[in-house]
N, C-alpha and C positions, 0 to 999 in steps of 0.2 A: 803525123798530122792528127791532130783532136778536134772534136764537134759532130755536127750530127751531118746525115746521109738521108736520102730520100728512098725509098725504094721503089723500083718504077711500078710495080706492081700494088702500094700503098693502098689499103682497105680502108678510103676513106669514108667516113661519113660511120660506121659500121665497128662498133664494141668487139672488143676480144673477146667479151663472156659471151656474145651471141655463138661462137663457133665453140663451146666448151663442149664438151661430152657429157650424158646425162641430164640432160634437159626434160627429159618427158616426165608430163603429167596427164593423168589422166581427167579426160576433157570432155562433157556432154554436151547436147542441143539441149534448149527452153524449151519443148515441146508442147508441156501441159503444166497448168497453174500445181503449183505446190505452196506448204505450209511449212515451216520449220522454227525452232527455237530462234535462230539469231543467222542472219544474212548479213553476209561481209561483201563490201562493194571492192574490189579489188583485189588481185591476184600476185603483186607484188612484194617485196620483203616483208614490207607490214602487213599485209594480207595473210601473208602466208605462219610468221609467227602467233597472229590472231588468231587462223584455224588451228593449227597443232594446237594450242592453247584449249579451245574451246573445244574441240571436237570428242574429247576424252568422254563428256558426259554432259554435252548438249546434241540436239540437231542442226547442222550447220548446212549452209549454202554459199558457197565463196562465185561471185559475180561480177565478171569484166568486160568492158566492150574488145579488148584486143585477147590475142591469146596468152596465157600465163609467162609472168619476166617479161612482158614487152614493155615495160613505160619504163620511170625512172630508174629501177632496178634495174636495169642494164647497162644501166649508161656509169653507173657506179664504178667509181675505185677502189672501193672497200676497205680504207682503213679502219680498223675498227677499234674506236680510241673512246678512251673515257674522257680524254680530256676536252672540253665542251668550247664552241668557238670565242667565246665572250672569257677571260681568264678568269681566275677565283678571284682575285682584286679588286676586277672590274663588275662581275657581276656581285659581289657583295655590297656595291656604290649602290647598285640597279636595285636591287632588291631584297636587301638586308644580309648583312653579314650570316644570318640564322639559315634562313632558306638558302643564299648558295652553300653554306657547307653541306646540306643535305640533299642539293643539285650534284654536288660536286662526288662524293660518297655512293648517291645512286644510281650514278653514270659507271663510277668503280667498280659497284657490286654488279650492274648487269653484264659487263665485258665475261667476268667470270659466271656470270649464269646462262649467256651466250656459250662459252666454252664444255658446260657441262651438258647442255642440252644436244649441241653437236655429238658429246662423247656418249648418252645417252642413247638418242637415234639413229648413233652412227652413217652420219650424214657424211659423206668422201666429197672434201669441196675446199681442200686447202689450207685448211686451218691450220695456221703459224703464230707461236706467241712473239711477238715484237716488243723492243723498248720504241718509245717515240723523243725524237730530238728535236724540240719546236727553238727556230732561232731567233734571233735579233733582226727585227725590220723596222720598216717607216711607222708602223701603228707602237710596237712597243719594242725602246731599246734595251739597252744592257740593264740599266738601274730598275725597270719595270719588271725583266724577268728575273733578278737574284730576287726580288721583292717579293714575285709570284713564287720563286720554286719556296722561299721560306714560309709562306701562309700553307701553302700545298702540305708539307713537310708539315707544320704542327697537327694538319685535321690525321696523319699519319700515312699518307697517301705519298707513294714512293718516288719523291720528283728532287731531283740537283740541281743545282747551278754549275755550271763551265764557264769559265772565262774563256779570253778569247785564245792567249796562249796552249789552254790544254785544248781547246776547239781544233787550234791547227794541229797539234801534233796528233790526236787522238783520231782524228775525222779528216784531217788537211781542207777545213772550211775555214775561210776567211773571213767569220761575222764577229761582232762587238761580244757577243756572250750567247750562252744558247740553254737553255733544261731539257734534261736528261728524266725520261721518266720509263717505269717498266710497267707492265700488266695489261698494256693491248694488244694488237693479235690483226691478223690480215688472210684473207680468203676469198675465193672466188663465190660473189653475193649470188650471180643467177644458179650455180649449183645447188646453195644454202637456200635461196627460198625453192628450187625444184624439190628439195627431198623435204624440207618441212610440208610440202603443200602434198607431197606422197605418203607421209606420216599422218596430217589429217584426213584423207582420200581412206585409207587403211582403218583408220577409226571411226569411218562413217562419215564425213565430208564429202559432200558434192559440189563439182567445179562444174560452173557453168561458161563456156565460151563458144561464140561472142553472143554474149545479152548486154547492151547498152540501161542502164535504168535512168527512165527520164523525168520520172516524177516520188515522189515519197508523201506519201497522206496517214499520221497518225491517227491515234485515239486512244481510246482509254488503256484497252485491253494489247495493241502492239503497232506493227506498222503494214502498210500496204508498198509494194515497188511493184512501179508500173514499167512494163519495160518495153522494147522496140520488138520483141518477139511474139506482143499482144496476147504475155501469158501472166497473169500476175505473180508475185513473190510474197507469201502471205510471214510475216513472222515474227516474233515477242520482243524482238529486240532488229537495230538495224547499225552496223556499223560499217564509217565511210573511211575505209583504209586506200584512199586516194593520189598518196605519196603528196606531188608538186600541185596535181591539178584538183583547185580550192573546187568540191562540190557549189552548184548556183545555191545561193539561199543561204547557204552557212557562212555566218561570219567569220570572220579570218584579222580578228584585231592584231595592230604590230605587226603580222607579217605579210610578207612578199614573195611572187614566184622572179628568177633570175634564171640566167642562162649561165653554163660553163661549158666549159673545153675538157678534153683529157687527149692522152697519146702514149703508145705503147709501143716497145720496140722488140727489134727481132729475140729469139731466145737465145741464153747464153750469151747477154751483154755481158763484156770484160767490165767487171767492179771491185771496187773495195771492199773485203771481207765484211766489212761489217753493215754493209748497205744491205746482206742478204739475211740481218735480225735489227732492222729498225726503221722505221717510218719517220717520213721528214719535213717537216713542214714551218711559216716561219709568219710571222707577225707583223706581215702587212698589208694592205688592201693595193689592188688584189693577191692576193699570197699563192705561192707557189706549192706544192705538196706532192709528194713523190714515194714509192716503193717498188722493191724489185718482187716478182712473182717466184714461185718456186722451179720454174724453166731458166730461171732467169733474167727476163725481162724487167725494164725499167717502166714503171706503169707513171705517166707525171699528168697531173691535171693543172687548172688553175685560171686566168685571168675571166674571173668572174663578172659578167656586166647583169647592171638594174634593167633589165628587157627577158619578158616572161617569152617573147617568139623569136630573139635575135640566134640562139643555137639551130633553128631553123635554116639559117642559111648559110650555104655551101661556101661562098668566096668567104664569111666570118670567118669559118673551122677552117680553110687553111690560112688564112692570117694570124690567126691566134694560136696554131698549133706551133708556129713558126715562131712566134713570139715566145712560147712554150721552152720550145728547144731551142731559142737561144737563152732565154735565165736557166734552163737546167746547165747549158756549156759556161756559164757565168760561174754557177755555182759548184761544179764539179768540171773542172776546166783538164782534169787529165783523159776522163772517160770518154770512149768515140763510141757513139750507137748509130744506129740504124734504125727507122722512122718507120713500123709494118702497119700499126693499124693507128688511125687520129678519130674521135668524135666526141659530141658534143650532146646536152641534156639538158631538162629543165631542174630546177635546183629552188626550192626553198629556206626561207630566213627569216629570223623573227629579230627584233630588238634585244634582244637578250641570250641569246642563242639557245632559249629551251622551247622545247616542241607544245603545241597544242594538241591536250586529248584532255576529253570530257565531252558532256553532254551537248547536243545542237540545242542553242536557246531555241524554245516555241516549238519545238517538237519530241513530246512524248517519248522515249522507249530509243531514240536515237542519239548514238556516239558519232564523233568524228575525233580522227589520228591524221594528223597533218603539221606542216612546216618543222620538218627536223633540221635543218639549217645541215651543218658536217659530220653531224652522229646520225645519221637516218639508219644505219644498221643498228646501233646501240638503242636508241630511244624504241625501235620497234618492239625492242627485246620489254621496254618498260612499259610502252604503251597495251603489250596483251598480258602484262601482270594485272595493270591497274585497271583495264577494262574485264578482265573477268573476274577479278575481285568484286568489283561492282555488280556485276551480272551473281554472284553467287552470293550477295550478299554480305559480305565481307571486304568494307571500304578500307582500300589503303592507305596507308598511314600518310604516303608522299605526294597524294592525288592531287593536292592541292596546290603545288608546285607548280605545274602544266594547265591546270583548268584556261578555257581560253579567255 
């Protein structure tokens, strides 16, 4: 018999990454007003590639109301793909053929600047390079993706076409056509941002938890955060690495916070050899996406809804996880799994699938990094290039791609 299994013992509600090993950061009280170069509002993926970034040769102050990895960063599946949700096709429609190839290129190059920074700090958190197999769905069929893998293929960026014959023989997936592409990578994100945010911590980074900041007041010379600790944050620069939840006051053009689902099965699910070097995912709204972890688990997310508070609720996450496991037994109809942990997170999106980062209009000396749509590990990677280029002086060439 094939299909899925409950396990009565099911960790619902509750991330795989929260139970990982190595989580610890070191963590202070607010106690007394400080000043510093540049205070980062959150302790999350993006937070945490911000400080490593910056802490080299600024004074940093990293700032959350929850303790570090507790917001969207947890709730993460971690594919971590260059390839951006909007296709090169599509977003070439959106916003000229020029800037997505240079969307598309520097989604490429950060996957591997992600890889080196890992190898660098020797961060232990999982790191697998994957090929990604994105299929045939209701948003785009077969004639949309030979069309994408060959624009992909000229900017030289390593993506195929499969028909649907070698789909089945090669994969035993039964879709209209699918691309094949190589150079992303999958790992466990709460590990990734604990030792980035232990690399900045090492260089002089201070984590502050929990300080809620409720107010932000510029000026000439930098910014002021006011926080719940009734201690002020005095500092030259202010960046709001707030993952899903849009800071009050900053605009948030084009994009949207949304709810998703995910679910994870026991280890040492029986699979197909090649599920355990490549990410899956497939072109429809809402789109299914899937990878096995390195225990073996099948980690699957997916049925995405327009509601910033519906992951919030319990009877949703097991409706939709159930909905889950059955398009994964649709789609892989011979594998039997076991259902250990299911949950759910907030999720941002923008009209185009690239992130916002740049300046908060009307306020001085302040950045905000928000709405990374299905690259939120990747884009964080770009977003503490482009913001500390900025900070030193030295604008990036691609900044203008994201501004929001």
């Amino acid at each position: 018999m094939t299909g899925a299994t409950i396990k009565r013992d099911l960790r619902t509600g509750r991330s795989l990454w929260a139970d990982s090993p190595g989580l610890g950061v070191p963590t202070r009280p607010l106690d007394d007003a400080i000043s510093v170069d540049v205070a980062i509002v959150g302790t999350g993926i993006s937070g945490a590639f911000m400080a490593r970034e910056l802490a080299r040769d600024h004074s940093v102050a990293v700032l959350d109301r929850r303790p570090p990895l507790m917001g969207s960063t947890i709730a993460s599946t971690a594919l971590l793909q260059w390839e951006i949700d909007l296709p090169l096709t599509a977003l070439s429609d959106r916003i000229g053929a020029a800037k997505a190839k240079r969307a598309y290129l520097r989604s490429r190059r950060a996957i591997d600047d992600l890889k080196q920074i890992v190898a660098d700090d020797r961060i232990v958190c999982g790191l697998h390079d994957k090929e990604t197999l994105y299929l045939a769905g209701d948003e785009y069929g077969h004639r949309a993706l030979s069309a994408e893998a060959e624009a992909r293929a000229t900017l030289g960026l390593d993506s195929r076409y499969i028909g649907p014959a070698d789909l089945r023989e090669r994969f035993g997936i039964d879709r209209t056509g699918a691309i094949l592409s190589g150079g992303s990578a999958s790992g466990d994100p709460a590990r990734l941002a604990a030792g980035l945010l232990r690399r900045a911590a090492a260089d002089g980074a201070r984590i502050y938890s929990p300080v809620e900041v409720v107010e932000a007041v510029s000026d000439p010379d930098g910014v002021t955060l006011l926080t719940d600790r009734h201690q002020p944050v005095r500092a030259g620069a202010v960046i709001f690495c707030c993952g899903y939840e849009f800071p009050q006051g900053v605009p948030t053009p084009g994009a949207e916070v949304t709810s998703t689902w995910a679910l994870a099965t026991k280890p040492r699910t029986p699979c197909p050899r090649w599920l355990r070097e490549t990410l899956v995912w497939e072109a429809s709204d809402p789109y299914l996406y899937l990878r096995m972890s390195r225990d073996g688990r099948l980690i699957v997310g997916g049925e995405d809804e327009a509601s910033p508070t519906a992951h919030a609720d319990p009877a949703r996450l097991k409706r939709k996880c159930e909905t889950i496991a059955r398009k994964l037994e649709r789609l892989l109809p011979t594998v039997e799994f076991e259902i250990d942990y299911s949950w759910a997170g907030a999720f941002g999106e923008s009209s185009t699938g690239l992130p916002s980062i740049g300046p908060v209009p009307d306020m001085q000396h302040g950045w905000a990094v928000m709405g990374f749509g299905g690259n939120g590990i990747t884009y964080s990677v770009i977003a503490s290039q482009i913001v500390s280029s900025a900070l030193r002086g030295k604008p990036d060439p691609d900044a203008d791609l994201y501004r929001p």
